[in-house]
C-alpha positions in Angstrom: -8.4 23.0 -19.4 -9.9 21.7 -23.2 -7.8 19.0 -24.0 -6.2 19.0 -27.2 -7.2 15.3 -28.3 -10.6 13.9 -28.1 -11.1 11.0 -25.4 -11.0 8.2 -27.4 -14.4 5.8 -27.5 -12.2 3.0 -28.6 -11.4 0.2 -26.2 -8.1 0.0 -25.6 -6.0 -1.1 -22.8 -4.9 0.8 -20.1 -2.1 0.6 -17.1 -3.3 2.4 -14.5 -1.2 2.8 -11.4 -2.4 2.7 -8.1 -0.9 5.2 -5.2 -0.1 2.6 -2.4 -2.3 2.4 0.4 -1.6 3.8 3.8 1.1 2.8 6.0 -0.5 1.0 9.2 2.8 0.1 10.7 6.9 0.8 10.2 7.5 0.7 6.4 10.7 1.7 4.8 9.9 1.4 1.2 11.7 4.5 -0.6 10.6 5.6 -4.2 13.0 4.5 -6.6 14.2 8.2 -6.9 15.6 7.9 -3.5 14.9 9.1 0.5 15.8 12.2 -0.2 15.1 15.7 -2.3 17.5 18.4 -1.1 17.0 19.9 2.4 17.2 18.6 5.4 13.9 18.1 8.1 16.1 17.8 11.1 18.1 21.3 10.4 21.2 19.5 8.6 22.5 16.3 8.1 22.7 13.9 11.1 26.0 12.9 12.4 24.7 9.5 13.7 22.0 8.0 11.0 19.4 7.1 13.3 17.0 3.2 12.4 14.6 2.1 13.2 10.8 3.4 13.6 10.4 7.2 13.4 9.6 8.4 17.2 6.3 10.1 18.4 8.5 13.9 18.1 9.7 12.7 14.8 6.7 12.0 13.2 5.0 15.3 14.8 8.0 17.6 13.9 8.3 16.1 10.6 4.2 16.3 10.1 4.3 20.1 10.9 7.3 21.3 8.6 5.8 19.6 5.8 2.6 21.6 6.7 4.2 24.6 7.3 6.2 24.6 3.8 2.6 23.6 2.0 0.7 26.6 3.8 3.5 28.8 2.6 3.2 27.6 -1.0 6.8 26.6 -0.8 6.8 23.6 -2.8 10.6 22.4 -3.0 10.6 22.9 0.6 7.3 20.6 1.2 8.9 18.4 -1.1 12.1 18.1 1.1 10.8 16.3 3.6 9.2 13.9 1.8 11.2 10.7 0.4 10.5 11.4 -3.3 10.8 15.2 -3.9 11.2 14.3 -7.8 7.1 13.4 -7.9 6.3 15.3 -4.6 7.3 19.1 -6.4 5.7 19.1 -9.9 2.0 18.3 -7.9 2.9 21.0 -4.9 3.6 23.5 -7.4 0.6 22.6 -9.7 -1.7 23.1 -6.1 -0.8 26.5 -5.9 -0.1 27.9 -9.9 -2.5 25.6 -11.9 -5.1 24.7 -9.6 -5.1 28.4 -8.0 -5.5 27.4 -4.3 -4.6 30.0 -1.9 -5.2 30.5 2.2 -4.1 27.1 2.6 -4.5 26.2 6.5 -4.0 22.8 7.3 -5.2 21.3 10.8 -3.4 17.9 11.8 -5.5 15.5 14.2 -3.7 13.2 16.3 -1.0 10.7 14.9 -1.3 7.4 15.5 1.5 5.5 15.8 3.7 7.0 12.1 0.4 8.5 10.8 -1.2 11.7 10.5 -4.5 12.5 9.7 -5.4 16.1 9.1 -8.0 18.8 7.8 -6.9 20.9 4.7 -8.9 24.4 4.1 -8.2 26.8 1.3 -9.7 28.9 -1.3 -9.9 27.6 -5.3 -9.7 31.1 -7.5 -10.1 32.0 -11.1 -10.9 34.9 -12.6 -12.9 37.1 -9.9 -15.0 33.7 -9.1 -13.7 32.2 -5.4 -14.6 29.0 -4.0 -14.0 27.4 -0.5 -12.4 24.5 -0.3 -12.3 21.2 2.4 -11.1 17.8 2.8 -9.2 15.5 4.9 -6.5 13.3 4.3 -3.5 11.6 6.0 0.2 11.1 5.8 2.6 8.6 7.2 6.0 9.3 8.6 8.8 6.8 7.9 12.5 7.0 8.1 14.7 7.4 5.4 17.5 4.4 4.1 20.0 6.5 2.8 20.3 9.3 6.1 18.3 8.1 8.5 15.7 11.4 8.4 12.6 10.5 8.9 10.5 11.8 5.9 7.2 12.1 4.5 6.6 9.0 2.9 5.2 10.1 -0.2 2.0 9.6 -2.1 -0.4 12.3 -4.1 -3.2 11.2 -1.7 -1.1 13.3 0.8 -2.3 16.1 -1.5 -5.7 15.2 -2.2 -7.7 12.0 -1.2 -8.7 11.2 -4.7 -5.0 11.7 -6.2 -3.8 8.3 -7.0 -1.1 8.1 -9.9 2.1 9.9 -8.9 2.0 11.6 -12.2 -1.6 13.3 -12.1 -1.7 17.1 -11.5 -4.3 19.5 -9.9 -5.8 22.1 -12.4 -8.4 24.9 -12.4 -10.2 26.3 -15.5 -12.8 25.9 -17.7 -13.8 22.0 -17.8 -12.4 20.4 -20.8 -16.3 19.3 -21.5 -19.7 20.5 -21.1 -20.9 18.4 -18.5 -23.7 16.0 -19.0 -26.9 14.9 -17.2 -27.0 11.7 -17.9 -29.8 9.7 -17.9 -31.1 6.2 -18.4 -32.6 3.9 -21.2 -36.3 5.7 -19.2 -35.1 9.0 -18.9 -34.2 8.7 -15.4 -31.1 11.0 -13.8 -28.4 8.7 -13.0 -25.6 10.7 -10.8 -22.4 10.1 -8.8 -24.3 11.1 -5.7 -26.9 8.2 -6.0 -25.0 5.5 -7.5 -21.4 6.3 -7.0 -19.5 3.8 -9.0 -20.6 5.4 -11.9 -18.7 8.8 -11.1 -15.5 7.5 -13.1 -17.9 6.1 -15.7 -20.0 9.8 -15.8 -16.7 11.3 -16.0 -15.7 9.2 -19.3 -19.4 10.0 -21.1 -18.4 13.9 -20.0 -15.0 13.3 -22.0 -16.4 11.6 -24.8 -20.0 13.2 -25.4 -19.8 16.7 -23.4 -19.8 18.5 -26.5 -22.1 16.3 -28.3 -24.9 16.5 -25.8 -25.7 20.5 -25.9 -24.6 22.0 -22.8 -21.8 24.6 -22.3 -18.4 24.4 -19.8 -18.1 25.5 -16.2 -14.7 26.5 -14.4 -14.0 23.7 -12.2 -11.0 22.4 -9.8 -9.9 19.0 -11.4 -7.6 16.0 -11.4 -5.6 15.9 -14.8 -5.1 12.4 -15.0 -1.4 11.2 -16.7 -2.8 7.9 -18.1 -3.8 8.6 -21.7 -7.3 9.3 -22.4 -8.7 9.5 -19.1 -11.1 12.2 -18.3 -10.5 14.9 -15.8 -11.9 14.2 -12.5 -14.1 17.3 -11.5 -13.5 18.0 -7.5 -14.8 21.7 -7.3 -17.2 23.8 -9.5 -17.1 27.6 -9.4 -18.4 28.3 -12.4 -22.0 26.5 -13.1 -22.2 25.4 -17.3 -25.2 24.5 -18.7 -25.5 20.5 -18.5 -26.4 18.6 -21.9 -29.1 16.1 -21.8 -27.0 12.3 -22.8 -29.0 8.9 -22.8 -27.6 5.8 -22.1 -28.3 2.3 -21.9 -28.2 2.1 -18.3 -31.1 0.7 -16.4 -31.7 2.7 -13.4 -33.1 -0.1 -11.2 -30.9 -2.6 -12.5 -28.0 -0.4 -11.4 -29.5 0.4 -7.9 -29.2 -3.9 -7.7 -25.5 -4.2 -9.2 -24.4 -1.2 -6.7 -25.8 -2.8 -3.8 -24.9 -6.4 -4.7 -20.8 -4.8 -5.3 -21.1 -3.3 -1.7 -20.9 -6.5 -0.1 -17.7 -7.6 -1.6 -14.3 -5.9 -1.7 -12.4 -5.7 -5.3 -15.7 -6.5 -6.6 -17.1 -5.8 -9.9 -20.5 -6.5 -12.8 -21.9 -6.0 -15.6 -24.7 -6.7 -17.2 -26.3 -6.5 -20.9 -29.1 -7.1 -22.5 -28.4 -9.9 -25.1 -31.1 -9.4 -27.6 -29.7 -5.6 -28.4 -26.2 -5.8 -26.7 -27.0 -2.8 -24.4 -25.2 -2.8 -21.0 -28.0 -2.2 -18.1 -25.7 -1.9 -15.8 -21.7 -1.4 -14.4 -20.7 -1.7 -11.1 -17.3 -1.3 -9.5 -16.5 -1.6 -4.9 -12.5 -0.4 -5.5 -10.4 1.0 -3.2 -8.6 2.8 -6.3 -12.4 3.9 -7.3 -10.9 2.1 -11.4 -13.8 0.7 -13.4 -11.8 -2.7 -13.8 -15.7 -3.9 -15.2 -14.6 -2.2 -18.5 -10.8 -2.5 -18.1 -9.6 -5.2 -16.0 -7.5 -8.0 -17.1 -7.4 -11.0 -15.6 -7.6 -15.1 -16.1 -11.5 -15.4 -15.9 -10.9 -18.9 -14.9 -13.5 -21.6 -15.7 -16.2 -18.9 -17.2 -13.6 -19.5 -20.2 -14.9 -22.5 -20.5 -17.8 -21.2 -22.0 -15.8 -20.3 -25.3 -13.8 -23.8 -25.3 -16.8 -26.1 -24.6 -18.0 -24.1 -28.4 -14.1 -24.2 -29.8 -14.7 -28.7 -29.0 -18.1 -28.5 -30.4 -17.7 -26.2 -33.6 -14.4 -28.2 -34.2 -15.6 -31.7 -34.5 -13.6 -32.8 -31.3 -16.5 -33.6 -29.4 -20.6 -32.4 -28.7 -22.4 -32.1 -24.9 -23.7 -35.4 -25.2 -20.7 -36.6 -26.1 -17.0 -38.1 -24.5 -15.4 -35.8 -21.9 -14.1 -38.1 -19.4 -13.1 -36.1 -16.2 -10.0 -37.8 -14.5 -7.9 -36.3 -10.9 -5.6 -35.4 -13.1 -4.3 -34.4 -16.6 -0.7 -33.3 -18.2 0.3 -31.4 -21.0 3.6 -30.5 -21.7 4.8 -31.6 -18.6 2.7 -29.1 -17.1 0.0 -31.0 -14.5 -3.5 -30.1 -14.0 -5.8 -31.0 -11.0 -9.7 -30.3 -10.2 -11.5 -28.2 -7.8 -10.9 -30.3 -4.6 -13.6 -33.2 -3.7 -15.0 -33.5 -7.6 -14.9 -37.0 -8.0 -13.7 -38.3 -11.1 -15.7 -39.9 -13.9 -14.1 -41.7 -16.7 -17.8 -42.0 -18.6 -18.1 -38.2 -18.2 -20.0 -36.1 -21.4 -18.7 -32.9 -22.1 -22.0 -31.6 -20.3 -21.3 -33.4 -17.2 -17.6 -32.1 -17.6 -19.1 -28.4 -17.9 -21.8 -28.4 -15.2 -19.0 -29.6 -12.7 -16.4 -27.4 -13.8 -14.1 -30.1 -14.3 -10.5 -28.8 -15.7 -8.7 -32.3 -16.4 -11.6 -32.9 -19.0 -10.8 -29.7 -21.2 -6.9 -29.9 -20.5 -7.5 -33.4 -22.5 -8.3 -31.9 -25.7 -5.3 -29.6 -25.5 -3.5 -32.0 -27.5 -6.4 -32.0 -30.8 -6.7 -28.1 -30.6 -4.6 -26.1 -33.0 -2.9 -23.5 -30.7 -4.6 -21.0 -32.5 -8.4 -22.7 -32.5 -9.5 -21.0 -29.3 -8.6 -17.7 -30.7 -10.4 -18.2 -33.8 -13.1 -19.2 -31.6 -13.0 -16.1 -29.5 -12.4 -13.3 -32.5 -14.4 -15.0 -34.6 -17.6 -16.6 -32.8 -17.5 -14.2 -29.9 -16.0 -11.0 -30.9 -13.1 -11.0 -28.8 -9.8 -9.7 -28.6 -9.4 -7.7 -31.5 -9.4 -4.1 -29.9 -11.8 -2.8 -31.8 -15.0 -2.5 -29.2 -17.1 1.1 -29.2 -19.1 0.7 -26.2 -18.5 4.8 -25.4 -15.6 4.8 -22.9 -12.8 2.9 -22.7 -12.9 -0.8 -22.5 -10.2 -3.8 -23.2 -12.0 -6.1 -25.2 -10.5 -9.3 -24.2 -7.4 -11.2 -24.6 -7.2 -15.0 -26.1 -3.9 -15.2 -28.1 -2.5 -18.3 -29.3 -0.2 -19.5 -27.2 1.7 -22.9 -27.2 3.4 -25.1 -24.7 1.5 -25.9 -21.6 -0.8 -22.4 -22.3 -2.8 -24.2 -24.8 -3.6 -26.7 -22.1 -4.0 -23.4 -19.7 -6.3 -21.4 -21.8 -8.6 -23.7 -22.1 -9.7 -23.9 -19.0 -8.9 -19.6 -18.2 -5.7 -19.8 -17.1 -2.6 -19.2 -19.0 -2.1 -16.1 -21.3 -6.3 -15.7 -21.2 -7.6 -12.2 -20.1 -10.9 -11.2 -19.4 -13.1 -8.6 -17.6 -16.8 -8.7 -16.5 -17.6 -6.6 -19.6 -16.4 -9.6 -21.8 -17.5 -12.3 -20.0 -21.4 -10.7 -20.0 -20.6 -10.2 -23.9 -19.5 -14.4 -23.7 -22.3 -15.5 -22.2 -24.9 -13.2 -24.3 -23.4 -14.4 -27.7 -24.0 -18.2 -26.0 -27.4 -17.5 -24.9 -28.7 -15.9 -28.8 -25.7 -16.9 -30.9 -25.3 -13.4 -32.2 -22.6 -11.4 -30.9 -23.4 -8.1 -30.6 -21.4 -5.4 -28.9 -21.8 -4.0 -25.9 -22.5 -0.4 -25.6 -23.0 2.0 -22.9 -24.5 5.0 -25.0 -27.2 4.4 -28.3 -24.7 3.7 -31.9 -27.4 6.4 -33.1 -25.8 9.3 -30.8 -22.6 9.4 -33.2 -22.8 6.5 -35.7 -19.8 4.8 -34.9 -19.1 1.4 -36.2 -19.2 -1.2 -33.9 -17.5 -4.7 -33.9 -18.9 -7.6 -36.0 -18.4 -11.2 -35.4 -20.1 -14.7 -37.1 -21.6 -15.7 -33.8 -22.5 -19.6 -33.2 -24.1 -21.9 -35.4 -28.0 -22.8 -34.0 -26.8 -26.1 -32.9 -24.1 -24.9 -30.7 -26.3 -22.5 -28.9 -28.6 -25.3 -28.1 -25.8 -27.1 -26.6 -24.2 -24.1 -24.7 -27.8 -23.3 -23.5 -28.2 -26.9 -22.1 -25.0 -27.3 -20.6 -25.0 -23.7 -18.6 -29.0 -24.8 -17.4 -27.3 -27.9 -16.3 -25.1 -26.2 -14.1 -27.6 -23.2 -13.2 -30.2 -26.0 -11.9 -28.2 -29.1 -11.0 -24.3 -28.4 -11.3 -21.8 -26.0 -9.3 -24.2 -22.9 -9.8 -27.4 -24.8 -8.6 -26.9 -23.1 -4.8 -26.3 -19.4 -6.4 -29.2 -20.1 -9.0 -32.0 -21.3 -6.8 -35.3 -19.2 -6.2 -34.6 -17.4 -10.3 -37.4 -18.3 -12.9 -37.7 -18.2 -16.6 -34.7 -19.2 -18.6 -31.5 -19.6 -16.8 -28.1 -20.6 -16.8 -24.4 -20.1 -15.4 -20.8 -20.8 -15.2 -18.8 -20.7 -12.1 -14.9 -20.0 -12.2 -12.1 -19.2 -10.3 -9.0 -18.2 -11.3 -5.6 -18.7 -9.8 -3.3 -16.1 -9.8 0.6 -16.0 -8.6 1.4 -15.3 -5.6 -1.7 -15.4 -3.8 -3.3 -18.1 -1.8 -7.2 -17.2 -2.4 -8.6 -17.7 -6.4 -10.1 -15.0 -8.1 -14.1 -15.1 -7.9 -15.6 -15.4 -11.5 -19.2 -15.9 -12.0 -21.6 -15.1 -15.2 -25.1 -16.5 -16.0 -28.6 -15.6 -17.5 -32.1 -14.7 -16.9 -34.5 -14.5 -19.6 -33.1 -11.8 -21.9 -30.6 -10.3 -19.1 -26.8 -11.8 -19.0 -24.2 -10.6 -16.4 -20.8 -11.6 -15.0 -19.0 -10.3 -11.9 -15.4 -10.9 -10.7 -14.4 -10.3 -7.4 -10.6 -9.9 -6.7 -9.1 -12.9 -3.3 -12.7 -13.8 -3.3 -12.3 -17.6 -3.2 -14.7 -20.0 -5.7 -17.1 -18.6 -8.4 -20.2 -19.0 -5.7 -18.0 -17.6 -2.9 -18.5 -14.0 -4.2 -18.9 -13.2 -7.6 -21.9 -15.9 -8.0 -24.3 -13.7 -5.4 -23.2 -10.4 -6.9 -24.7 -12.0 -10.2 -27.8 -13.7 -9.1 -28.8 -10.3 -7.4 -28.3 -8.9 -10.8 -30.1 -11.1 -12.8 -32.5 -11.0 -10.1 -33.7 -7.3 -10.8 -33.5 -7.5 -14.1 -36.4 -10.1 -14.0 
């Protein structure tokens, strides 16, 4: 199972798709393949194409041939009665040839309504060494557009739970790393089992450091992931290897905080790093597609950007916190109109501070017309280290996004909107660079455990820290954060932000602040204003790391 390239340590960006989630009522949709893969699951083509809802005896009789052809091994013949045979074959034939699972018995519960839950048991073999395997998962029934069959509907969770991209395969073999036991910046054991949005992250240290750290390989049942340097997902171990001993920069407790804080929102996700080194203390991730969208996502951060444009005014002349930011209802730029939060009053005598600590847009969107288009990513790349794809944290990461734009974007970006994309990871980096005015770069594992080079970047002049510092413990203690902030001590400050996003009526939840030397941002996906979600996840943070 050794890979034959390293996993890259790199940041880099990723497109990671998502299996679709289960079918809770009649659904249609068809891969693009077509309904159909050869074979037929009603004994031959139907001389009336049926519509409509599969019926109770379809979705049972359908259920149990698709079962019957997987115990068997028959692969083309499972795939047959599912509405993509093209993706469902190559993964049926990997379950039984490369993953060597054998004595498949499969136990369906009762359907409800088009879906079918059921109990899969088999045995995982390789070389003499045997291995029991269980786990439950669930199909859905639907019928087919082109002849009316009703078909599996299908997605590589049918397979296995933790199968997501319709290109991923099932393999079994020695691991392609050592594994690790990692622990934290105290020696602490930090594992899947006790702080389980990590397991993707453990995964990517295994890939990247298993045969740095001293142990040997195991045989183990994996996922082989299609996306390009993603590390195998281990599911089943026959063959114990010795585990090498990795540190990282993780805080234990810290983490135990960011786990818990996650649990509480959906989509939700932090980080947090320690400003005066740059090392991340902790990364958290509450998915439904299990992704670590701390370190990868992209998305408009919404006001947090502001953050970086308040220091593009001040390092550019256009303007200081003390000085003119008047905040009106409402602001254009090439054509394009921008409003405010709703119920922010507006003040024509507004400083740039006030303008900040209220997260007023029309304020910024007013210097869109004395920015160069490309100031703010000068500002970014070369202030704050962003968006030049050269971060080494030890695992993948996207290291931000602020390109120079025109038209109505300039306006946009300014205030984390337009072409702008951030993740949690960047945004903890954004407000540690404010908070010290060195940028240093996150990592995840010590720069002494291979000597990689890590990203450089001129950070902020003295008296722009000062005036980032003042404006985010304006808003921490008497602007929009002040309700999130309240009860933290020592030095503070925040940003709120939400970020609009098309075709969906809730904002994006953006939130990133500091406590003493701890900085940490969160994003949590439809969940409204910056102290709607993401702002607790934060303070709960910051709040451990006290």
């Amino acid at each position: 199972m050794r890979k034959g390239a390293k996993a890259a340590i790199v940041g880099s960006v990723f497109a990671v798709m998502v299996g679709g989630a289960g079918y809770g009522t009649y659904n249609m949709v068809n891969a693009l393949s077509g309904d159909e893969g050869g074979g037929a699951a009603d004994g031959g083509p139907a001389t009336v194409k049926r519509s409509g809802p599969p019926s109770g005896s379809e979705v049972k009789d359908t259920a149990a041939r698709f079962f019957a052809a997987w115990e068997k091994g028959e692969a083309a013949t499972a795939a047959s009665y599912t509405n993509n045979a093209q993706k469902a074959e190559p993964l049926l034939t990997s379950y039984g040839q490369a993953a060597h699972i054998t004595g498949v018995k499969i136990t369906p519960g009762a359907a409800t309504g088009d879906t079918v839950p059921f109990t899969v048991r088999a045995t995982v073999s390789h070389e003499g060494v045997s291995e029991p395997l269980t786990y439950q998962s669930r199909l859905t029934v639907v019928r087919g557009l082109t002849t009316g069959r009703a078909l599996v509907d299908w997605q590589p969770s049918v397979v296995h739970p933790r199968l997501t991209n319709m290109d991923d395969t099932l393999v079994t073999g020695e691991s392609a790393a050592p594994a690790i036991e990692a622990v934290d910046r105290d020696g602490r054991v930090l594992t899947k089992e006790k702080y389980p949005s990590l397991g993707p992250i453990l995964d990517e240290l295994r890939a990247a450091y298993g045969d740095k750290a001293g142990g040997t390989a195991g045989v183990e049942l994996a996922i082989r992931h299609a996306t390009p340097d993603t590390a195998d997902t281990p599911l089943l171990t026959l063959t114990e290897g010795k585990a090498g001993r990795l540190p990282t920069t993780l805080d234990a407790d810290v983490q135990a905080a960011a786990e818990k804080a996650v649990r509480k929102y959906s989509q939700s996700s932090v980080v947090a790093v320690k400003p005066s080194t740059g090392e991340v203390l902790a990364v958290a991730n509450h998915r439904t597609d299990a992704w670590n969208a701390a370190f990868l996502g992209q998305a408009a951060p919404g006001s947090t950007m502001k953050i970086i444009s308040a220091a593009t005014l001040i390092d550019n002349g256009l303007t200081t916190a003390n000085g003119p930011a008047p905040c009106p209802d409402e602001a254009i730029s090439e054509s394009q109109t921008f409003h405010n939060i709703k119920d922010l009053a507006p003040n024509d005598d507004a400083t740039l501070a006030w303008s900040f600590a209220r997260s007023c847009n029309t304020a910024f969107v007013k210097f869109a017309d004395e920015v160069r288009v490309d100031s703010l990513t000068k500002e970014a790349q070369d202030r704050f280290g962003l968006g030049r794809d050269n971060w080494k944290t030890g695992i993948p990461s996207f290291d931000g996004s602020v390109p120079a734009s025109g038209g109505p974007d300039t306006a946009a970006n300014l205030i984390g909107q337009g072409q702008v994309q951030m993740n949690p990871l960047n945004m903890a980096s954004v407000t540690a660079t404010a908070m010290t005015g060195v940028f240093r770069q996150p990592v995840i594992v010590p720069q002494t455990l291979d000597d990689r080079e890590l990203a450089r970047a001129r950070g902020l002049e003295a008296g722009t820290v000062r005036q980032l510092r003042s404006m985010m413990n304006r808003t921490a203690t008497s602007g929009t954060a002040q309700g999130v902030m309240s009860g933290l001590t020592g030095r503070i400050g925040a940003k709120t932000g939400s970020a609009e996003v098309d075709g969906k009526t809730k904002s994006n939840s953006w939130f990133t602040g500091y406590r003493d030397d701890i900085a940490a941002a969160a994003m949590t996906e439809d969940g409204g204003h910056g102290v709607d979600a993401a702002g607790p996840v934060v303070a709960a943070v910051l709040r451990a790391g006290g």
